[in-house]
C-alpha positions in Angstrom: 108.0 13.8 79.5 106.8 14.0 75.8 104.6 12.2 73.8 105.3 10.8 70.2 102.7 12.6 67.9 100.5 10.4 66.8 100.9 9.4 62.9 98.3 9.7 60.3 97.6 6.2 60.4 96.8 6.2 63.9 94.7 9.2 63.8 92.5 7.7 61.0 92.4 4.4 62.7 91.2 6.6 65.7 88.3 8.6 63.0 87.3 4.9 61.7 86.5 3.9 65.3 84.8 7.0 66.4 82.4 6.7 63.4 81.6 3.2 64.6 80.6 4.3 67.8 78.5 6.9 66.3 76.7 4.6 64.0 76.1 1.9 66.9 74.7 5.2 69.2 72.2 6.4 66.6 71.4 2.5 65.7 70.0 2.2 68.9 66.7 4.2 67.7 67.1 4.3 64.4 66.8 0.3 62.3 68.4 0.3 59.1 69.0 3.9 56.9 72.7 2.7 56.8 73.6 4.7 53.4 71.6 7.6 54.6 73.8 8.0 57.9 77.1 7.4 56.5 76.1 10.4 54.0 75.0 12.5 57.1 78.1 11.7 58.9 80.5 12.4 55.5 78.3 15.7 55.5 79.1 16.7 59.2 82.7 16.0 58.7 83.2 17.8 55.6 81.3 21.1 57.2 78.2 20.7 54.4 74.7 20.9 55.1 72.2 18.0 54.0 68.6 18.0 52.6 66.6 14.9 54.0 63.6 14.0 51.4 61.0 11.5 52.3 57.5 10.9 52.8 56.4 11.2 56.7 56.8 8.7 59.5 60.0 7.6 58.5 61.9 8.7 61.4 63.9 11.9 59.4 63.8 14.6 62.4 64.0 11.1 65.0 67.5 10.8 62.8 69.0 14.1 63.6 67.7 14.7 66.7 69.1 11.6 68.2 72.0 12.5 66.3 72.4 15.7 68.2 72.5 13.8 71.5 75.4 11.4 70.3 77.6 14.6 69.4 78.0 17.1 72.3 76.7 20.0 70.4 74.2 22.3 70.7 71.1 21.7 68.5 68.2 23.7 67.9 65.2 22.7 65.8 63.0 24.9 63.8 59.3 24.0 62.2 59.1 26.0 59.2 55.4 27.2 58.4 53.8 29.7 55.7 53.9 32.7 58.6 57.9 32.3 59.6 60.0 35.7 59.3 63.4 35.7 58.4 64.0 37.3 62.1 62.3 33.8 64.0 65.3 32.6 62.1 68.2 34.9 62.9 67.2 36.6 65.2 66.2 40.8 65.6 67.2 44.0 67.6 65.8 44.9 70.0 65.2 48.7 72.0 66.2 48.5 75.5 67.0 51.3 78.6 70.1 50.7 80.0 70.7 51.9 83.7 71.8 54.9 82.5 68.9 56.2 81.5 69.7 56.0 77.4 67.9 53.4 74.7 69.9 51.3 72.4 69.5 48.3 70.2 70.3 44.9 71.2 70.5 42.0 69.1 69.1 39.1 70.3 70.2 36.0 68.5 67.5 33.9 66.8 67.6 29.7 66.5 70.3 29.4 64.0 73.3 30.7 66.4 73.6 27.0 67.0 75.8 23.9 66.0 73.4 21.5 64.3 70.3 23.3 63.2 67.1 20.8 61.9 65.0 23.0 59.5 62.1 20.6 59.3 59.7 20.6 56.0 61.9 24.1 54.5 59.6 24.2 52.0 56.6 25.2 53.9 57.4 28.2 54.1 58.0 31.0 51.8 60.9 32.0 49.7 62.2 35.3 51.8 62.4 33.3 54.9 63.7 30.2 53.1 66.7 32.9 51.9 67.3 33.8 55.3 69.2 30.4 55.3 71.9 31.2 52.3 74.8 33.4 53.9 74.5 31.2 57.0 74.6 28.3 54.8 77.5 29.6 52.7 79.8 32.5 55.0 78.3 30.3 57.9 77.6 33.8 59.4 74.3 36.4 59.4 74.0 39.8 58.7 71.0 41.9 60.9 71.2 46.0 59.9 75.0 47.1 59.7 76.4 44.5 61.9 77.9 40.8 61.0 77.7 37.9 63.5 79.7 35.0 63.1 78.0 31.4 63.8 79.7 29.0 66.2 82.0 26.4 65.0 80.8 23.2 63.8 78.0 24.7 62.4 76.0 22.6 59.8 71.7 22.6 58.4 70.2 19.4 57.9 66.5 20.5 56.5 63.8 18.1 55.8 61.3 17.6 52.8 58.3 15.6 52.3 58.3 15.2 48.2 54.8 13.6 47.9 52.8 17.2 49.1 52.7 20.0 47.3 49.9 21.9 48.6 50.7 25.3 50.4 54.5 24.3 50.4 57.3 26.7 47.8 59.8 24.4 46.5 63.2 25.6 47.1 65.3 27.5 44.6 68.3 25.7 42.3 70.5 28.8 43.9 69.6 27.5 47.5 69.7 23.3 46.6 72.8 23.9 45.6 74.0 25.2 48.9 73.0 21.6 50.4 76.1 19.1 49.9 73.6 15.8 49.8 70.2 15.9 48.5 69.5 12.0 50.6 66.3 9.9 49.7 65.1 8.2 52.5 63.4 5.6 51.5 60.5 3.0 53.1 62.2 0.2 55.6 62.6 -3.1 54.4 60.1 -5.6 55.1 62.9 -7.4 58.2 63.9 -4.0 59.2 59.7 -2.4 59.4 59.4 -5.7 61.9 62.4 -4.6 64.2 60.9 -0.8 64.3 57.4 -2.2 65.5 59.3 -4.4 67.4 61.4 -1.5 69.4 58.9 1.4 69.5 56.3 -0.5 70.9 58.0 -1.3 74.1 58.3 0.9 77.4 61.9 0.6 77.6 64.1 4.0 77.4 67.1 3.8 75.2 70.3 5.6 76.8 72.2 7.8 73.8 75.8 8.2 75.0 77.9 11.2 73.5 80.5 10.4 71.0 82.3 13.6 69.9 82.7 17.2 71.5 82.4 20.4 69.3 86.3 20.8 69.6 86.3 16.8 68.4 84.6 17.5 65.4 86.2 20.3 64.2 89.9 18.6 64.5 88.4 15.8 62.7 87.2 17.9 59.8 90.7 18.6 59.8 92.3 15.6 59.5 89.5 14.5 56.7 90.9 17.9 54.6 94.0 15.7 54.5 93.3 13.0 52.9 95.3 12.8 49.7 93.2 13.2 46.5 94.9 12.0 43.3 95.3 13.5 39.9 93.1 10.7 38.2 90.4 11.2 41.2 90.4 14.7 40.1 90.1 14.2 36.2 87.7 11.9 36.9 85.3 14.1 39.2 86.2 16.8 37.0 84.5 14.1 33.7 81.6 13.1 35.1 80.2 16.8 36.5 81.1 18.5 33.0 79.3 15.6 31.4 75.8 16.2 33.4 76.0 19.7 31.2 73.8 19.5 28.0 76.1 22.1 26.4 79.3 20.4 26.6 81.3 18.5 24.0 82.0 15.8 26.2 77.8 15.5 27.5 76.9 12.2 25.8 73.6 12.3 23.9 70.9 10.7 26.4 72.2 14.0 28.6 71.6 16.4 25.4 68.3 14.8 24.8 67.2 14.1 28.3 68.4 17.4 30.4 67.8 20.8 30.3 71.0 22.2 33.1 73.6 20.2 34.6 76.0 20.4 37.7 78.8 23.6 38.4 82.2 23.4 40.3 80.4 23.4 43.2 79.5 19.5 42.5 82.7 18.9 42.0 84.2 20.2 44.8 81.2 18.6 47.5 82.5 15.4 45.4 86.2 15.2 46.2 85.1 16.4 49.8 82.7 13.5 50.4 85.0 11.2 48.9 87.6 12.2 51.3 84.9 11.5 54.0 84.6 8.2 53.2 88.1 7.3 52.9 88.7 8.9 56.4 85.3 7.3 58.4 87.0 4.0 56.2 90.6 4.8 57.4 92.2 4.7 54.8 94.5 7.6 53.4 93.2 8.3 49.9 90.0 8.4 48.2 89.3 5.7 45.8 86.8 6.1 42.2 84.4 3.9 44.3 84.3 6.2 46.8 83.3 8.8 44.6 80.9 6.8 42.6 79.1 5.7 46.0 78.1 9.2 46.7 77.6 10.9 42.9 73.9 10.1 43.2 73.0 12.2 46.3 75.8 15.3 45.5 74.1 15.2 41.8 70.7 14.7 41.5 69.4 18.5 42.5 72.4 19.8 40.6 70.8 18.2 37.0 67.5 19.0 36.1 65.4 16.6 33.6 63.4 18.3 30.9 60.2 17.0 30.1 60.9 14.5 27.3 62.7 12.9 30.1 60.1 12.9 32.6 57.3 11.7 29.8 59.7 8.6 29.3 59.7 8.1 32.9 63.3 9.6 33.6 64.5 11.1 36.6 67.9 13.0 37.4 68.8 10.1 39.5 68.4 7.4 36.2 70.4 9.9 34.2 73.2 10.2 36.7 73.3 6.3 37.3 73.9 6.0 33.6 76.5 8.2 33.7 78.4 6.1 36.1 77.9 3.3 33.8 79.3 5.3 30.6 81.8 7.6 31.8 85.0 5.6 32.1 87.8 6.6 35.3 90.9 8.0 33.6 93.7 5.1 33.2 96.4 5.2 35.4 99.9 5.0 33.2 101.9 1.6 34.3 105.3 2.1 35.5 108.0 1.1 33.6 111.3 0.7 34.1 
């Protein structure tokens, strides 16, 4: 007996639910942060990696571990301090006897041979360790002497930052931000929500997580969100608004010539379409919308421009410049049918 495929409709319909559930699992311990989650999520399901930047106490590594629990991955958490070695991170060879009598090397995989990997505060420690991160980021596999391991699939970093310390910590480099699809502010509670967190932590009561997705899940839904159609006009648009974050370009208005010093590459523009897709597919619906790209320019952008410092003497940052640009740069029009 055979079973009717099921359509895309259905399938996406299917995505939209399974997000729900995800969001009502992680809502359990976590009050309000609905923006940043639905950015996590269109990260996870677009394979990116996400940097989480906030002040402490506000439940960032609560976020993702919890997270971890709803998806039936594996998840492995490192504290990144000033004496980490790129080897606590990927791991090292190691001499060992074998039965036989004879010594040989064995690798023995470090932390990041994992699905979801939580690199809390990343920029405490320094800049060779911190680079021990890229090709897993990017080839999503490590290198260790003359042999290559591939990392398991879904594989995805969500590092954390506080931005008010800067003592003892090396701010990572432009070449490894750009690597992160989302740069997401997490900002303070509001004033309702702060009451329901005193409210729930302060009780004795044990929340019960239930998982959501499997490994296998995810991966066949990253899938189905590489389908979503993207139009021609989506494209043009994205394609608009990153050239005009560039101070060099023709098409850069002048508060970006004045007020920037680099703007965004390809690489913006591509973690754009993707994330639109996201949201279209955790929506269901089966193409991605301006809106949806619009919605998530802020947190794909603002470590991709860089404010010089007339704009941060006016009180600029790259997140007022990129809002603006939303407000200036218009979406292509689409020609009217005729007849």
């Amino acid at each position: 007996m055979s079973t009717k495929p099921k359509s895309l409709g259905d399938l996406l319909q299917e995505f939209s639910h399974y997000r729900r559930l995800m969001q009502e699992e992680l809502q359990k311990v976590i009050v309000g942060q609905t923006e940043v989650i639905e950015q996590i999520f269109a990260a996870i399901f677009t394979r990116g990696h996400c940097l989480l930047v906030g002040v402490p106490g506000l439940a960032k590594t609560l976020m993702v571990s919890t997270l971890a629990k709803i998806l039936d991955v594996e998840f492995k958490r490192i504290q990144f301090t000033p004496d980490l070695m790129p080897s606590d991170i990927i791991g090292t060879n190691v001499l060992e006897e074998t039965p036989e009598g004879r010594r040989e090397f064995r690798f023995v995989p470090g932390p990041i041979f994992t699905n979801i990997l939580l690199a809390d505060e990343i920029n405490r420690t320094p800049p060779k360790t911190q680079a021990a991160l890229l090709q897993a980021m990017q080839e999503r596999e490590v290198t260790v002497g003359h042999q290559t391991y591939p990392l398991p699939e879904p594989f995805f970093t969500i590092a954390t930052q506080n931005p008010i310390e800067q003592e003892g910590t090396y701010p990572l480099p432009e070449a490894q931000l750009d690597r992160f699809m989302f740069n997401i502010k997490v900002d303070y509670p509001t004033a309702e929500e702060e009451e329901r967190i005193l409210a729930l932590t302060t009780r004795s009561e044990k929340v019960e997580i239930h998982k959501v997705l499997s490994a296998k899940a995810i991966v066949n839904l990253q899938r189905l969100v590489h389908s979503i159609a993207v139009s021609q006009y989506i494209v043009q648009y994205v394609a608009r608004l990153v050239r005009a974050t560039r101070p060099k370009d023709p098409s850069a208005p002048d508060f970006v010539k004045e007020f920037v010093d680099w703007g965004a590459g390809p690489r913006a523009g591509q973690f754009l379409i993707q994330g639109g897709k996201a949201l279209a597919a955790m929506d269901g619906r089966f193409a991605v919308a301006i809106e949806d790209i619009q919605k998530i320019a802020v947190p794909v952008l603002r470590h991709r421009v860089s404010v010089n410092f007339h704009a941060q003497a006016e009180g600029l940052s790259s997140d007022d410049i990129i809002m603006r640009l939303l407000r200036v740069i218009p979406p292509p029009t689409i020609p009217k049918y005729e007849r």
